[in-house]
C-alpha positions in Angstrom: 131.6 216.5 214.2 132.7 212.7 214.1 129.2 212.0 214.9 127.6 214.1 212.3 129.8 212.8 209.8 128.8 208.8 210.9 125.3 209.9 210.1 125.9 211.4 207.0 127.7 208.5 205.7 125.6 206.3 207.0 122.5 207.6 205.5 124.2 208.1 202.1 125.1 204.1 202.3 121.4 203.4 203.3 120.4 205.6 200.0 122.9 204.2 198.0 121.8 200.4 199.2 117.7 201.1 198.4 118.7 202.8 195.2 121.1 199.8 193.9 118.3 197.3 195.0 115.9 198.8 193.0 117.9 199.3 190.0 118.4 195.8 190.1 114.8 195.4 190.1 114.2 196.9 186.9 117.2 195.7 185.1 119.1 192.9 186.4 116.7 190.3 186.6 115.8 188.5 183.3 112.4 188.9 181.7 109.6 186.8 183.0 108.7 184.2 180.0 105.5 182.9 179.3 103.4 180.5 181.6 103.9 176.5 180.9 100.3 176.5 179.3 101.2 179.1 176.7 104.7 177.8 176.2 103.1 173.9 175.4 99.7 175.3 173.7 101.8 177.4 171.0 104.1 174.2 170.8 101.3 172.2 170.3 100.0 173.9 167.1 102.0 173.6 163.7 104.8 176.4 163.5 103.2 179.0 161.0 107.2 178.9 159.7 108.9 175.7 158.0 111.7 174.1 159.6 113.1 173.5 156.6 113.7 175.1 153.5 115.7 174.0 150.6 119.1 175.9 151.9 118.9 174.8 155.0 119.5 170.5 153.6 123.1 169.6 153.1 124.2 168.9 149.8 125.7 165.5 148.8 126.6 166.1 145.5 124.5 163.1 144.2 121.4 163.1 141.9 118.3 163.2 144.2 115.5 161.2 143.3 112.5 162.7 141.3 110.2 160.3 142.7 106.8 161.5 144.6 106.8 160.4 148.1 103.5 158.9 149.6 102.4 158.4 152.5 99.7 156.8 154.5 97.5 158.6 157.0 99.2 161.5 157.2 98.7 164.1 160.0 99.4 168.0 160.7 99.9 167.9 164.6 102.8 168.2 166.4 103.8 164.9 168.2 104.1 165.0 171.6 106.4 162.7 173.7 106.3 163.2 177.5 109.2 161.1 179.6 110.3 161.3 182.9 113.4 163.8 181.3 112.1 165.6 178.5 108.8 166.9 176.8 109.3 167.2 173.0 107.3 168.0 170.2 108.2 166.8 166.9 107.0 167.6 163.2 105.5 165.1 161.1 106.5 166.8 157.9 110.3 166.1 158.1 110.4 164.5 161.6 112.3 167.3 162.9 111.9 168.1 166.9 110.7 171.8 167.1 110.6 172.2 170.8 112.5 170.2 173.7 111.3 171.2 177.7 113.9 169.9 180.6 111.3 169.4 183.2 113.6 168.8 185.6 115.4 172.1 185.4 113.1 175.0 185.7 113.3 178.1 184.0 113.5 180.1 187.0 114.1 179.6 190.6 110.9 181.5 191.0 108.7 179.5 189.0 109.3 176.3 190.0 106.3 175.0 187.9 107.8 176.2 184.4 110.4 174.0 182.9 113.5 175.4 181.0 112.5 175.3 177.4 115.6 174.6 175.3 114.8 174.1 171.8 111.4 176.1 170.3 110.6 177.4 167.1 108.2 180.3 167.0 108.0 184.0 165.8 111.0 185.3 168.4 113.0 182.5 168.9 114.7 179.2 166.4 116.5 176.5 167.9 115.5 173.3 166.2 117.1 169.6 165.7 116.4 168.3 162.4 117.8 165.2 160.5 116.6 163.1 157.7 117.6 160.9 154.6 119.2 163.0 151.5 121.6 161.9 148.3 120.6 159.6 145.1 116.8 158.0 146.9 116.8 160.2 150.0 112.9 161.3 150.8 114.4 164.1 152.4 116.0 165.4 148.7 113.0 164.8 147.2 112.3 167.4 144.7 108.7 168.1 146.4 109.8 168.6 149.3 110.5 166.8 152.9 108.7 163.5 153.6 105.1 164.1 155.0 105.2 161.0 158.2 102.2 159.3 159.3 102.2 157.9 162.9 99.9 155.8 164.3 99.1 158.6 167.6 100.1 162.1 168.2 101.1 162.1 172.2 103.2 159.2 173.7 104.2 159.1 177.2 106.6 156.9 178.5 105.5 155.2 181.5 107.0 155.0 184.8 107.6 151.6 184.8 108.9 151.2 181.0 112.7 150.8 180.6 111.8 152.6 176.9 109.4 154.2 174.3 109.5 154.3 170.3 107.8 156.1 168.6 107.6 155.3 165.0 107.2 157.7 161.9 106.1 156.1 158.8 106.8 156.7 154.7 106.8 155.2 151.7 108.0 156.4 148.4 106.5 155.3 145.1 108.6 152.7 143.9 107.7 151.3 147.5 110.4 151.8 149.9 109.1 151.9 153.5 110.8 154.4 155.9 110.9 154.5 159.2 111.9 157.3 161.0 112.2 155.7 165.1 112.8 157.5 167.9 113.2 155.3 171.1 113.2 157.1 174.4 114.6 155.9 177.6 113.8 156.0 180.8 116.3 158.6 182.8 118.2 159.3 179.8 118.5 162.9 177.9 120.2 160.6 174.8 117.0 159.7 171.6 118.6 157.3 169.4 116.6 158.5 166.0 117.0 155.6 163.6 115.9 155.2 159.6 114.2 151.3 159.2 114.2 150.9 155.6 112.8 148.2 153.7 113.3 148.5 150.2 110.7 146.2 148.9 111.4 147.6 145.2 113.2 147.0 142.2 116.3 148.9 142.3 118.7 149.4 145.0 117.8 152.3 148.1 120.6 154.7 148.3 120.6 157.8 151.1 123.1 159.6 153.7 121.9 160.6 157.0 122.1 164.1 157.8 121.4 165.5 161.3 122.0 169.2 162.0 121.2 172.2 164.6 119.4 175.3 163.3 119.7 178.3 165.8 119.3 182.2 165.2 121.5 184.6 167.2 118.7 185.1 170.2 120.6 185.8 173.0 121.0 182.8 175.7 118.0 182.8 177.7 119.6 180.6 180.4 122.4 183.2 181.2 121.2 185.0 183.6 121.6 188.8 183.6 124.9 190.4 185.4 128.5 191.7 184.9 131.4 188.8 184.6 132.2 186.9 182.2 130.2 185.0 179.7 129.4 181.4 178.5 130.2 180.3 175.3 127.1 180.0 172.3 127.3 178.8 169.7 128.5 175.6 167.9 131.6 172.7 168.5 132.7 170.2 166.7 135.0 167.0 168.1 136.8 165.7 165.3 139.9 163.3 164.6 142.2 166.5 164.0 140.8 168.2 167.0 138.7 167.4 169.8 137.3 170.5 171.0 136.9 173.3 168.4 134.9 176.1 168.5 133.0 177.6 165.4 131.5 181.5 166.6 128.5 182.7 165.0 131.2 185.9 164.0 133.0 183.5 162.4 130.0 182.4 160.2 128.9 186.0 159.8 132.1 186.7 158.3 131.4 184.4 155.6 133.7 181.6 157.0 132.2 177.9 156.6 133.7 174.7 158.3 133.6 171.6 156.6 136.2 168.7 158.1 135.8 164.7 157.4 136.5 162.9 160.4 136.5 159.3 161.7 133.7 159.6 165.1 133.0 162.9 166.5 130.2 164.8 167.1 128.3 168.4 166.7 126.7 170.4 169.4 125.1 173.9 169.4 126.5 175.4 173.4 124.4 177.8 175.3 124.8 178.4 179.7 124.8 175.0 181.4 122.7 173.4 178.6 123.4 171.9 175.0 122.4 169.7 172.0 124.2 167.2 170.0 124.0 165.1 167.2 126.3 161.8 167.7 127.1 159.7 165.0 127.0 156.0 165.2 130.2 154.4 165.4 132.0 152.4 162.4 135.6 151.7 161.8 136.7 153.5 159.0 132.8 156.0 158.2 134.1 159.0 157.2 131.6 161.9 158.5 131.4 165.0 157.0 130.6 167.5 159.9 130.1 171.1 158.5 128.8 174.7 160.2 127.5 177.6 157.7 124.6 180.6 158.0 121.8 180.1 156.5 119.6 183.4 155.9 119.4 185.0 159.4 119.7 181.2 160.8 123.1 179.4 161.8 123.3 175.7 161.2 125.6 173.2 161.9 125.6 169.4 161.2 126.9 166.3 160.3 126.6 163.8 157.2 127.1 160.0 156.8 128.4 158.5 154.3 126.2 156.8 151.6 124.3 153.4 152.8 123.0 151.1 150.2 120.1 148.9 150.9 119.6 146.3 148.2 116.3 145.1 146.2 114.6 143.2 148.4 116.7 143.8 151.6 115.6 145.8 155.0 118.6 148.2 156.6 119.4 150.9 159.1 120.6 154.0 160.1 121.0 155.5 163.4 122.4 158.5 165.4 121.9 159.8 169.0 120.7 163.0 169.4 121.6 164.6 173.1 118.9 167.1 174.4 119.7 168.3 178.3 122.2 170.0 180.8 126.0 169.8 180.9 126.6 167.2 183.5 130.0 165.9 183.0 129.9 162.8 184.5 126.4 161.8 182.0 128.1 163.2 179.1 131.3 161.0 179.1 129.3 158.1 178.7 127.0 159.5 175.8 130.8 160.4 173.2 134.2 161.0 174.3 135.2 164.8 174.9 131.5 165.5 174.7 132.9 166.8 178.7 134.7 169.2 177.0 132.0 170.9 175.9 131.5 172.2 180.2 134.4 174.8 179.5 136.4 175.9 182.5 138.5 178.3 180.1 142.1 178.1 180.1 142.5 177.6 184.1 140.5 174.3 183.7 143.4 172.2 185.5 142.7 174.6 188.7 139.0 173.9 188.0 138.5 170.5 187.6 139.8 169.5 190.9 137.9 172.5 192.8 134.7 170.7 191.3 135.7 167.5 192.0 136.7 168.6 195.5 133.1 170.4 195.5 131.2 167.4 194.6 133.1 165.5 197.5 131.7 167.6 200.1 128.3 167.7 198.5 127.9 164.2 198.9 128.5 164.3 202.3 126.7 168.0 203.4 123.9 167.7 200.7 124.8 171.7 200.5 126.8 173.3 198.0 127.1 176.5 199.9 128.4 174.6 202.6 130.7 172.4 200.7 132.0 175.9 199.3 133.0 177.1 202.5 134.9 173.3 203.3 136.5 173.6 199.7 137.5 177.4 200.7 139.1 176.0 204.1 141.1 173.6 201.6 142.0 176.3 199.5 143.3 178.3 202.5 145.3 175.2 204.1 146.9 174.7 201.0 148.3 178.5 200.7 148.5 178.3 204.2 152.8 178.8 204.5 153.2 181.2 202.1 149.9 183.5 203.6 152.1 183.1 206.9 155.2 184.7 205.4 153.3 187.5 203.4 151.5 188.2 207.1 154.7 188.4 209.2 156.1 190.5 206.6 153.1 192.5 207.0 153.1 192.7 210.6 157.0 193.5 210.8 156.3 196.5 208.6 153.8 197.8 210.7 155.7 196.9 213.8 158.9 198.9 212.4 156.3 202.0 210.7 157.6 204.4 213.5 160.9 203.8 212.7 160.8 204.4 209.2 158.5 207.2 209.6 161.9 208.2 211.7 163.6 207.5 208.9 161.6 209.7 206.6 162.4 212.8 209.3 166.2 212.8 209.6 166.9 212.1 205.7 164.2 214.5 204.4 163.8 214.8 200.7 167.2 213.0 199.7 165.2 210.2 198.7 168.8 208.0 197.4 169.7 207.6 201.8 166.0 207.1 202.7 166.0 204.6 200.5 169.1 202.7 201.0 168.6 202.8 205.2 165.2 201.3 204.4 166.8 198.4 202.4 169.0 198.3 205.5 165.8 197.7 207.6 164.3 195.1 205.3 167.3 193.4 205.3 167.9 193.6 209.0 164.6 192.6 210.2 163.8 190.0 206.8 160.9 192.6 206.0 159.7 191.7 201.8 157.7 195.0 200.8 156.3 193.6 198.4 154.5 190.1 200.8 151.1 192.4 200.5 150.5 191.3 197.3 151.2 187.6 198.0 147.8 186.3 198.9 145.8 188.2 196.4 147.9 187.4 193.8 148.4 183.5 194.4 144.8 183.4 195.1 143.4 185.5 191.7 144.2 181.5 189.4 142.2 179.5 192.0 139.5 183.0 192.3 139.1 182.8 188.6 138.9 178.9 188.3 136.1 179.1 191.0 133.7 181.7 189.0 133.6 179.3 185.7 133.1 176.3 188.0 130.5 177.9 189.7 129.1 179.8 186.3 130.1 176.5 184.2 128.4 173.8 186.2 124.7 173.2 185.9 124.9 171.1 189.2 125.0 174.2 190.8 122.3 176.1 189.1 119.4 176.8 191.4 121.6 175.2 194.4 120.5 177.0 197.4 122.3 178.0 200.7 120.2 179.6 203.6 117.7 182.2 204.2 117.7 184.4 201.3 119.9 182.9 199.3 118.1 180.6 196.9 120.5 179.8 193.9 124.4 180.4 194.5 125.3 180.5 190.9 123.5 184.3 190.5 124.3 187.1 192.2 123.0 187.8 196.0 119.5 189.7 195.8 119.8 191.5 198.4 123.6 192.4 198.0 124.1 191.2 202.1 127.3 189.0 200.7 128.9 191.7 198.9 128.2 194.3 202.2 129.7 191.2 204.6 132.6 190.5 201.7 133.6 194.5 202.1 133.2 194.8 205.8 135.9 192.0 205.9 138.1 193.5 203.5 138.2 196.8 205.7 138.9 194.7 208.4 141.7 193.0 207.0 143.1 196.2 205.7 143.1 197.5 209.0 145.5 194.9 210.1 148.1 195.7 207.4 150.4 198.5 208.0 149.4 202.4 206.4 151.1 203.0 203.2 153.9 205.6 203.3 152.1 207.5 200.4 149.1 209.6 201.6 147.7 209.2 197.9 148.7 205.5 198.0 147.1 205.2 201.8 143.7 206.9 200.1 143.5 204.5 197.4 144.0 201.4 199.9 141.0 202.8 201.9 138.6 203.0 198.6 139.3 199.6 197.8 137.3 197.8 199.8 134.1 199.8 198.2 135.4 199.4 194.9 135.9 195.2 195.4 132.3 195.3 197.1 130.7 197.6 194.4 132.3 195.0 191.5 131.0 191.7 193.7 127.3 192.8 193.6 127.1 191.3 190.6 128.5 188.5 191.0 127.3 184.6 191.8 126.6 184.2 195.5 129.0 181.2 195.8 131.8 183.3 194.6 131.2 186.2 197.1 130.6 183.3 199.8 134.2 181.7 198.7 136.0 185.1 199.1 133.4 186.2 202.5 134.8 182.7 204.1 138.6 183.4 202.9 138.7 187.0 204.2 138.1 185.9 207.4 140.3 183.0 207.8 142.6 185.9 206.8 142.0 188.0 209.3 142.2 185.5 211.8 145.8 183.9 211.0 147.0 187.8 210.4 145.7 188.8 214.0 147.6 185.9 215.2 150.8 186.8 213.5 150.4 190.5 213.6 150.2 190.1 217.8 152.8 187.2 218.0 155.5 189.8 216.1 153.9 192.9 217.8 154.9 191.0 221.5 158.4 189.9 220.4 159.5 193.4 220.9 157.7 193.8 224.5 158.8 190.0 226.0 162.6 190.2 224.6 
């Protein structure tokens, strides 16, 4: 009968396995997106959209100029700038960047040839950086529209053995103010500097304010990857004098809220999973910014503005901001604004996380694995709880050792439950049993648990990190599911060293639990289900040894 029963289960497990795998097939991996060639061809060809309308240009409150703005040379094609870090395109009429490619970070693990597109601008998908010159003589005010740039080629590539590339975007405006919209590129770096040369070679004085702002629609995130567990953040922040890290939801926005805050420094950035832009303002002692965040038709936009600059009769000036286009790596981003390291969110346990990456990245420098320096950091983890595990497992074992007796217990007192329960609490006291020790190590490991999924969801460093055989990227879930099946078998293990449960309906539930904890870790990233695999079983090694060391007190005294 026993072995009737094995088979049954085990071909309902076998069923159950195929059937999960290919639900997972269907739905739980992320749409395939279109080939490099399509992606760059449709980027390539005007966008059959403007970037720009009227109500998407902040508002300065000055007169804007009247004046007609010329231009020499003018062209229609998207420029294209290819560096070593990034592959843009960028819109002569404005100057705005309509599409941004990381190629070192692919779109997929699977298609290592496609690079992850960040911002595009096409019929299903928004996600655009635009800035330009508005108030009293700003081109970009101008009632006939945005500025139409001439340049002097359309593709620039910066070479491998150039330090740095500009690429220059020329205007002038008909009382013959030259503008020069510069870009300059530099090797290794995901920072543009986009800078306005003016040289007001007229009569009266030039003045403008620099806007730059992010213009997203509420797509979903294409870089989280499908999955149950807790999501990334998207949407925009803002670092300001009052605050450093403040969040503005597209909800929030929706509901008809707007944010508008003056500030001394700062910055804007539009968040999506492991990747993000972000305007920086330049510097300057006592420049008052006005960063704002507000919908805009089916569009969300949020932005900064500087305060006026005047360039005199006769007199050349400048304007300049950095505009950051790439992943969230902490260590880059601390050196392009301060708190811009904020915006690689650990969520309210971040003083558990921070350490457990920086502990990660020490062991990645030296095993050039992340799965490996997740299993080091887990034997950390484990030395660090290591006394109080000890006492939870001898309390454990002393339970188990003493289950007869209280099952003795349970005989001679019968149902008068207020003498069972007060010769147990004799017991515990007599034999320093805590019945409550169980729930020790789960619950003082659940802080650092949590901490590790948003370090391992939160950090781009580990996106597409790969362990062995099958596993190719440990921040997604296993494909296969083997992790989750190992992380179970080691739970049922472990449960069989702790004692049985007095209850039969609490003894029941404790053996479901193990299928319930693997059937929730399917969909979760490898190197968490690797962290808790590795834990079980330096559990279930220090418990055998205590559970035998109290077990043979008995039969050597």
């Amino acid at each position: 009968m026993d072995v009737q029963r094995m088979i049954l289960v085990g071909a309902l497990a076998l069923i159950s396995y195929t059937a999960v795998l290919k639900w997972n097939e269907d739905y739980g991996q992320p749409a395939a997106t279109a080939s490099v060639a399509q992606t760059v061809s449709s980027a390539d060809m005007p966008s059959a959209q403007p970037a720009a309308n009227a109500s998407d240009l902040p508002s300065t409150g000055a007169a804007a100029s009247t004046t007609d703005v010329a231009s020499s040379k003018p062209t229609n094609s998207l420029i294209s700038v290819h560096t070593d870090v990034l592959d843009l395109r960028i819109d002569p009429h404005g100057g705005d960047v309509l599409y941004a490619a990381l190629p070192n970070h692919k779109e997929r693990v699977d298609t290592p040839a496609q690079p992850l597109v960040l911002l595009e601008n096409n019929g299903s998908h928004t996600y655009i950086a635009q800035s330009g010159l508005v108030g009293t003589n700003g081109p970009d005010a101008n009632a006939d529209g945005r500025p139409q740039y001439s340049v002097a080629a359309t593709s620039y590539t910066l070479g491998k053995d150039d330090k740095s590339l500009d690429v220059d975007l020329n205007t002038t405006t008909a009382e013959g103010v030259k503008v020069t919209k510069r870009f300059t590129f530099t090797a290794g770096s995901n920072l543009i500097k986009v800078s306005y040369l003016i040289d007001n070679q007229s009569q009266q004085p030039f003045s403008a304010n620099m806007f730059g702002q992010l213009k997203r629609d509420n797509a979903p995130d294409p870089s989280q990857q499908h999955g149950m567990g807790m999501r990334s953040y998207l949407g925009p922040v803002f670092s300001t004098q009052s605050e450093r890290y403040q969040k503005v939801t597209f909800k929030d926005l929706d509901e008809g809220d707007k944010f508008k805050q003056d500030s001394t420094g700062g910055w804007v950035a539009m968040l999506q999973h492991y990747f993000l832009t972000a305007w920086i303002p330049a510097e300057g002692d006592s420049k008052q910014n006005t960063y704002e965040a507000r919908k805009s038709g089916s569009n969300y936009i949020a932005g900064f503005v500087e305060p006026a600059v005047t360039v005199a009769a006769g007199q050349k000036g400048e304007i300049s901001a950095g505009l950051y286009i790439g992943p969230k790596d902490q260590d880059v981003l601390r050196t392009v604004a301060p708190n811009l390291n904020l915006t690689v969110d650990y969520g309210w346990l971040w003083f558990i996380g921070q350490p457990l990456f920086a502990m990660l990245k020490f062991f990645h420098s030296i095993v050039s694995n992340w799965g490996i320096a997740i299993i080091l950091t887990t034997m950390v983890v484990k030395g660090i709880f290591f006394y109080p595990s000890a006492m939870s497992y001898r309390s454990m074992a002393k339970m188990r050792k003493f289950a007869p007796e209280m099952q003795r217990m349970k005989e001679m007192y019968g149902d008068d439950r207020q003498k069972m329960s007060q010769a147990m609490m004799e017991l515990y006291r007599k034999e320093k049993i805590n019945p409550l020790g169980g729930c020790l190590p789960i619950l003082i490991q659940m802080p650092v648990f949590i901490a590790l999924y948003w370090v391992l969801s939160e950090s781009v460093e580990l996106r597409h990190a790969p362990f062995y055989g099958w596993i190719h990227d440990m921040s997604v879930m296993d494909p296969y599911f083997i992790l989750p099946i190992i992380m179970g078998c080691t739970m049922f293990l472990q449960q069989r060293l702790n004692p049985t449960p007095p209850d039969p309906m609490q003894a029941k539930v404790m053996k479901f639990l193990p299928v319930i904890f693997t059937f929730f870790f399917l969909w979760f990233p490898a190197g968490l289900v690797l962290y808790w695999v590795v834990n079980n079983c330096l559990s279930i090694l220090q418990q055998y040894i205590i559970t035998r060391k109290i077990e043979n007190e008995g039969k050597t005294a």
